[in-house]
DRENDO-1510 file (C-alpha; in Angstrom, 1 decimal, always signed):
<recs>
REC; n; res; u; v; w
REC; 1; UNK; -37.1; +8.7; -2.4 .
REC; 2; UNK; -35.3; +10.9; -4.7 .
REC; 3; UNK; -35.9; +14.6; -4.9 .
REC; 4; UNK; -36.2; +17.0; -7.1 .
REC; 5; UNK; -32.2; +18.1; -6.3 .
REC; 6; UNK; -31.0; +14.8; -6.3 .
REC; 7; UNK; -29.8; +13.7; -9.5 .
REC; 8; UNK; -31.2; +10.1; -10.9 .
REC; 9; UNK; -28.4; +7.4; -11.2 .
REC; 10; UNK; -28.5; +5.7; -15.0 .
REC; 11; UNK; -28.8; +1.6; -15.4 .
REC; 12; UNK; -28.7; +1.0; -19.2 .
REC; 13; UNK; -28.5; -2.6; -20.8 .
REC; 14; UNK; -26.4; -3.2; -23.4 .
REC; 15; UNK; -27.1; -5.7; -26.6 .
REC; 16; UNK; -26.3; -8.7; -24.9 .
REC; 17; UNK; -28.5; -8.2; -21.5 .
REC; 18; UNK; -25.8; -6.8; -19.0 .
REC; 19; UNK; -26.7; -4.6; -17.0 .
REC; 20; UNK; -24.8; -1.5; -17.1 .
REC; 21; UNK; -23.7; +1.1; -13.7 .
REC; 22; UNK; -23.1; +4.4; -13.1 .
REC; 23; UNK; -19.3; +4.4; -11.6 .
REC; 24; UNK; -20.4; +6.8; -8.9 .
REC; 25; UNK; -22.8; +4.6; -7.8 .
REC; 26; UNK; -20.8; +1.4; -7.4 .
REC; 27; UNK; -18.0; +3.6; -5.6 .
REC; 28; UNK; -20.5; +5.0; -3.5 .
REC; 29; UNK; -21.4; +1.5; -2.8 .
REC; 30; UNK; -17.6; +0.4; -2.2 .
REC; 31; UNK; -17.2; +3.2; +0.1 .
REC; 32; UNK; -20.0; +1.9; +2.7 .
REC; 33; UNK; -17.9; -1.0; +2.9 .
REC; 34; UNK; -14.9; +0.3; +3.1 .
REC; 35; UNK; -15.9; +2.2; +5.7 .
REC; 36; UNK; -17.8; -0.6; +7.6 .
REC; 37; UNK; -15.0; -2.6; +7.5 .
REC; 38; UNK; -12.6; -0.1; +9.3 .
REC; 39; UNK; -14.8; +0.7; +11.6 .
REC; 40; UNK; -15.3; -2.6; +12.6 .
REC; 41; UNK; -12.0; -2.9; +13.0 .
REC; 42; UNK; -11.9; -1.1; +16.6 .
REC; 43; UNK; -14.4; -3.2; +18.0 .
REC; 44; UNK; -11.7; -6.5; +18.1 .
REC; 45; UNK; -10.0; -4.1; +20.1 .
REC; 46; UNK; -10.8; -5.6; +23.1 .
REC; 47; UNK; -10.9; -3.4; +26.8 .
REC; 48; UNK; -9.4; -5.2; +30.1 .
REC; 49; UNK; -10.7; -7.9; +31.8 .
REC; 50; UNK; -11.6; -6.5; +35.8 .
REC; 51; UNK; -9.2; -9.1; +37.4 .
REC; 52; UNK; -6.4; -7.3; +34.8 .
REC; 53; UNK; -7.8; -4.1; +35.9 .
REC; 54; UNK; -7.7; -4.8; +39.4 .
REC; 55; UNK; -4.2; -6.2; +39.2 .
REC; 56; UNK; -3.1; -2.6; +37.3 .
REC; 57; UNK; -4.9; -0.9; +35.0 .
REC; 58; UNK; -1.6; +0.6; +33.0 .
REC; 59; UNK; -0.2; -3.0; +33.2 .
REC; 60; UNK; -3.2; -4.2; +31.3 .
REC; 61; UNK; -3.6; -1.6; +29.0 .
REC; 62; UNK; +0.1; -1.8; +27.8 .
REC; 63; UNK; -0.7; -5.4; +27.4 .
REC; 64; UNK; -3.1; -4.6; +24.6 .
REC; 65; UNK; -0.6; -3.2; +22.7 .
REC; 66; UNK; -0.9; -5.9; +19.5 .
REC; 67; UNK; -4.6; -5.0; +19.3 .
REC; 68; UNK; -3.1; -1.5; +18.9 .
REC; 69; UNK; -0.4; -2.4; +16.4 .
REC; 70; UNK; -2.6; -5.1; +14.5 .
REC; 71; UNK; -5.7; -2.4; +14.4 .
REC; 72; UNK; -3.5; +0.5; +13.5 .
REC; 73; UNK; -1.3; -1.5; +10.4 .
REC; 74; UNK; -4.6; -3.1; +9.2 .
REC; 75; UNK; -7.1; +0.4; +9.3 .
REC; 76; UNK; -3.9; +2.1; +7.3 .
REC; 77; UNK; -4.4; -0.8; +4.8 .
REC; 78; UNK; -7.8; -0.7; +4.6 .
REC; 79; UNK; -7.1; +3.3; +3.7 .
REC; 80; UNK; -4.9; +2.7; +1.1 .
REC; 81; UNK; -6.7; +0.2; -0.8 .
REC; 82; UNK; -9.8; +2.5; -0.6 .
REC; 83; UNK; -7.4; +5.3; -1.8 .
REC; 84; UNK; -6.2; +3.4; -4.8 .
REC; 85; UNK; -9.7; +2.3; -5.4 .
REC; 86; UNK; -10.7; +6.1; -5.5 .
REC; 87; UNK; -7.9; +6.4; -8.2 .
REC; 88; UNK; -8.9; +3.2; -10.4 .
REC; 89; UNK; -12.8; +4.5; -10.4 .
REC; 90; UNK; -11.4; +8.5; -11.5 .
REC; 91; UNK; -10.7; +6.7; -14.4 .
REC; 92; UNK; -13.3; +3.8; -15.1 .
REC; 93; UNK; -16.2; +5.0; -17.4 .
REC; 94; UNK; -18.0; +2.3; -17.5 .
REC; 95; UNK; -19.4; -0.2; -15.0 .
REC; 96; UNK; -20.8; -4.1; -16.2 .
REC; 97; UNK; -21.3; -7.0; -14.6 .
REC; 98; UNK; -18.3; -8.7; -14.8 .
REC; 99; UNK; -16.5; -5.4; -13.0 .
REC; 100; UNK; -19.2; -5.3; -10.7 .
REC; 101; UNK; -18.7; -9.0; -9.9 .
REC; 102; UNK; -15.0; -8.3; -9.4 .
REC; 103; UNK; -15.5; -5.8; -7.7 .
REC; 104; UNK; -17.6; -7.2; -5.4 .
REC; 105; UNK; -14.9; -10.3; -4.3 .
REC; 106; UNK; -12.5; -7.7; -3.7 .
REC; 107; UNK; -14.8; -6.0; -1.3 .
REC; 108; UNK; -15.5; -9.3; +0.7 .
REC; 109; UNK; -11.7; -9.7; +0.9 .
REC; 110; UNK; -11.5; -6.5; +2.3 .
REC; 111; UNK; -14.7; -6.6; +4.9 .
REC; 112; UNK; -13.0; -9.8; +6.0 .
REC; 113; UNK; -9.5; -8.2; +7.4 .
REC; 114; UNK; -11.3; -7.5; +10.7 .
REC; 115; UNK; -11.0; -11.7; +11.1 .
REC; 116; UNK; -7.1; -12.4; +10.2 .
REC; 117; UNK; -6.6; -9.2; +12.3 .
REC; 118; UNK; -8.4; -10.3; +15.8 .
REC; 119; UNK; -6.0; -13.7; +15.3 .
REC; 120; UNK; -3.1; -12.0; +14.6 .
REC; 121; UNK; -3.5; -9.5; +17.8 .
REC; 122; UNK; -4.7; -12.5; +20.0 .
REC; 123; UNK; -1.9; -15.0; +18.6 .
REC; 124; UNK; +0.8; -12.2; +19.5 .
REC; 125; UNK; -0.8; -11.6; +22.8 .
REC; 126; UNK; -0.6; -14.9; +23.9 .
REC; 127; UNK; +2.8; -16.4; +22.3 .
REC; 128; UNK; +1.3; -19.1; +20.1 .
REC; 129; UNK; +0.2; -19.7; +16.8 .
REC; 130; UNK; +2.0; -16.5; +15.4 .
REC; 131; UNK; +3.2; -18.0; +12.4 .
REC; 132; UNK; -0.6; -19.7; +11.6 .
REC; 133; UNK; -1.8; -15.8; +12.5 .
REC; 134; UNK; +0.6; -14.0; +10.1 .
REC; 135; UNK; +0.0; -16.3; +7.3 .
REC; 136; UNK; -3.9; -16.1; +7.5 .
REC; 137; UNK; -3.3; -12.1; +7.6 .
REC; 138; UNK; -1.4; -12.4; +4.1 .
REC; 139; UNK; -3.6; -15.0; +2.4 .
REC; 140; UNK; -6.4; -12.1; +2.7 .
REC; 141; UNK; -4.4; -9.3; +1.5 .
REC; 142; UNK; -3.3; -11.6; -1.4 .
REC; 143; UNK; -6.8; -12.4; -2.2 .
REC; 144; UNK; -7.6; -8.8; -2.0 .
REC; 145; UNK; -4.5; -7.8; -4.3 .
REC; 146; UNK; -5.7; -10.3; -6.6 .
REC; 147; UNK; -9.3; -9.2; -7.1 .
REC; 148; UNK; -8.1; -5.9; -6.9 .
REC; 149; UNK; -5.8; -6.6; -9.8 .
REC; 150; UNK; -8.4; -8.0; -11.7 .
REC; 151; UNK; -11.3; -5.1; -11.7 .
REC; 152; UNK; -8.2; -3.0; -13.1 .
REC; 153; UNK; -7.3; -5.9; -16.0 .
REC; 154; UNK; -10.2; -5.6; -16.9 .
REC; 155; UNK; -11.5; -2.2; -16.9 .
REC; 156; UNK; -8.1; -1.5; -18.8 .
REC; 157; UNK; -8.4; -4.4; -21.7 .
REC; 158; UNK; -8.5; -3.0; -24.9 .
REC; 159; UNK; -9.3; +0.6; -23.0 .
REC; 160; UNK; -13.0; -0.6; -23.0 .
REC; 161; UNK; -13.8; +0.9; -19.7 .
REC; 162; UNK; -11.5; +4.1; -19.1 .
REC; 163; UNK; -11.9; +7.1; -21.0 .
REC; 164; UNK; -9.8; +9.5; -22.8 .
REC; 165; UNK; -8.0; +10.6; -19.6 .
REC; 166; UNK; -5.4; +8.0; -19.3 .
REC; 167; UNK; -3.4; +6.6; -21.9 .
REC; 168; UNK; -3.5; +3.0; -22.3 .
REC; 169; UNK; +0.0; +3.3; -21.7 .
REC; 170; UNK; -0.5; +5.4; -18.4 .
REC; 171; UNK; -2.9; +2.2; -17.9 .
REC; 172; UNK; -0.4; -0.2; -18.6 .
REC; 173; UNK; +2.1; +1.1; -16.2 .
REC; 174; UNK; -0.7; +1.3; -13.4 .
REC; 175; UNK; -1.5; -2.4; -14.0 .
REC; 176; UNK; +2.5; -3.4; -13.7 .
REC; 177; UNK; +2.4; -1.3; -10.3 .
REC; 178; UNK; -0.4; -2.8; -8.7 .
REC; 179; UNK; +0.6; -6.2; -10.0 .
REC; 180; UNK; +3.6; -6.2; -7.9 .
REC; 181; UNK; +1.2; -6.4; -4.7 .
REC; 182; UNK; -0.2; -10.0; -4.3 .
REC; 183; UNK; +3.7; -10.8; -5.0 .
REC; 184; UNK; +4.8; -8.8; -2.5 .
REC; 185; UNK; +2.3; -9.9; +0.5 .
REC; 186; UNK; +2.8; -14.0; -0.9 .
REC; 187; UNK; +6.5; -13.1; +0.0 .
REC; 188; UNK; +5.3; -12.0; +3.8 .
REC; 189; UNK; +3.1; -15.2; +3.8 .
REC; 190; UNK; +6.4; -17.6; +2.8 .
REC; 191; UNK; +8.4; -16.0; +5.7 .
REC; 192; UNK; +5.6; -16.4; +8.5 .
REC; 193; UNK; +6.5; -20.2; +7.6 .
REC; 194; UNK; +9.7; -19.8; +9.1 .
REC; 195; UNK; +9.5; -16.3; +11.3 .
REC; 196; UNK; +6.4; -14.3; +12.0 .
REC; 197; UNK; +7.9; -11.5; +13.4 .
REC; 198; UNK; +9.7; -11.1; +10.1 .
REC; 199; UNK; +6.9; -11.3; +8.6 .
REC; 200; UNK; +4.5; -9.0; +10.6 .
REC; 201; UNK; +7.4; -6.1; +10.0 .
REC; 202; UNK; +7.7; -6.9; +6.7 .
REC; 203; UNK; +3.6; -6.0; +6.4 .
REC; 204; UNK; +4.6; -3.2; +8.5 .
REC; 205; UNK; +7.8; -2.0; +6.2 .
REC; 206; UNK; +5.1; -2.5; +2.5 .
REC; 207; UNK; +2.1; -0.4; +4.4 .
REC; 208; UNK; +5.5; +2.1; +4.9 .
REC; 209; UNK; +6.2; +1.9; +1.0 .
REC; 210; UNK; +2.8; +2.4; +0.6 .
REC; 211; UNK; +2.3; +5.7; +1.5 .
REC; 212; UNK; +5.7; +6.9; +0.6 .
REC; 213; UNK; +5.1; +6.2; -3.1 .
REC; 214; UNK; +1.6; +8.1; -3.1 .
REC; 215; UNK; +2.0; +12.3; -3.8 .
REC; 216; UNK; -1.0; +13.8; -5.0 .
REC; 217; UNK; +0.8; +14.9; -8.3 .
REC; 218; UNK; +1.6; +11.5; -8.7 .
REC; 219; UNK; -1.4; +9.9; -8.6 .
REC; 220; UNK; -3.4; +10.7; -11.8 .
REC; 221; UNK; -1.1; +11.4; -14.4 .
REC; 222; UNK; -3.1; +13.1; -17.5 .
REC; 223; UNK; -3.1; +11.8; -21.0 .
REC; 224; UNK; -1.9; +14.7; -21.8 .
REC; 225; UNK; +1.3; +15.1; -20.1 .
REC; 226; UNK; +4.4; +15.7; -21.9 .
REC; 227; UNK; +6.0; +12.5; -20.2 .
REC; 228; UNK; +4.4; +9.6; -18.4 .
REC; 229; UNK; +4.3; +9.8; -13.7 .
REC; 230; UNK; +7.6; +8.4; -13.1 .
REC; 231; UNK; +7.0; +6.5; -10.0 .
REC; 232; UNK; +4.9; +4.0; -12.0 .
</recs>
């Protein structure tokens, strides 16, 4: 029920019959998931079986240790996608169906992870299937850099859904960044083919990147800058 102090969330229609959303509202939306999905995330995380504990507890829990690794790499993921989701929606306007729709795919990308992560952790554990395991993990993250990709094309065609904020070259130079993304995880996938520990630290040496390349003065340039960020 909404109270007096809460403030009511807008659905227009436009000419054609799409239905129009507040940005805050489908963020607020895409949060819940995102949040779902890393919290789910510790539950694949597995404790010792008694026989392991009764053989040495330490022993067992050191065993663990690619649930740990796989848990820790993919919850740091999950964060930074929801980070640079938060920075796509600062500057998103305006909310249709299409962007809701795309939006939506790269959610169930994203509440997926929990899956190629369990095999991943469970392939290492037991020495087989690690190269299946690492490209399964990278076919998700590419699916998620791709829908990702495409809530941002299109949001940022013809500057019909960002406002006056960002320059539509600012928004061009964003779109080149995250473009680089699904290349770079299809890259991973390829070498799992022939090495998945390669490839695993390769996730490992991007999520690494990741982080390194986001400052907070970095990551919303203002239209009305003197010169564009540089790290786009």
């Amino acid at each position: 029920m909404v109270t007096a102090t809460e403030p009511m969330v807008e659905e227009t229609e436009d000419a054609l019959g799409n239905v129009e959303m507040s940005p805050q509202r489908l963020e607020a939306f895409s949060d819940g998931v995102f949040a779902i999905a890393i919290t789910l995330l510790i539950l694949e995380v597995h404790t010792p079986s008694p026989e392991a504990m009764r053989a040495g507890l330490g022993d067992a829990l050191l065993h663990l240790w690619p649930s740990y690794a796989a848990y820790s790499v993919t919850f740091l993921l999950i964060g930074m996608i929801w980070l640079n989701h938060h920075l796509v929606f600062h500057y998103i306007t305006k909310v249709d169906r299409p962007l809701m729709i795309l939006n939506l795919m790269m959610l169930l990308s994203v509440a997926f992870l929990p899956f190629p992560t369990a095999v991943l952790a469970d392939a290492v554990t037991i020495g087989h299937g690690e190269k299946v395991a690492a490209a399964l993990y990278g076919i998700v993250l590419i699916l998620s850099g791709i829908f990702f990709n495409a809530i941002w094309i299109y949001a940022s065609r013809d500057h019909q859904h960002l406002g006056g904020h960002i320059t539509p070259e600012q928004a061009r130079r964003i779109r080149v960044r995250f473009g680089i993304g699904p290349f770079l995880y299809l890259t991973a996938v390829l070498i799992s083919i022939f090495n998945a520990t390669v490839s695993i630290c390769f996730y490992i040496v991007l999520l690494i990147s990741y982080f390194i390349d986001v400052s907070p003065k970095s990551s919303r340039p203002q239209a009305t800058s003197p010169e564009p960020p540089k790290e786009f």
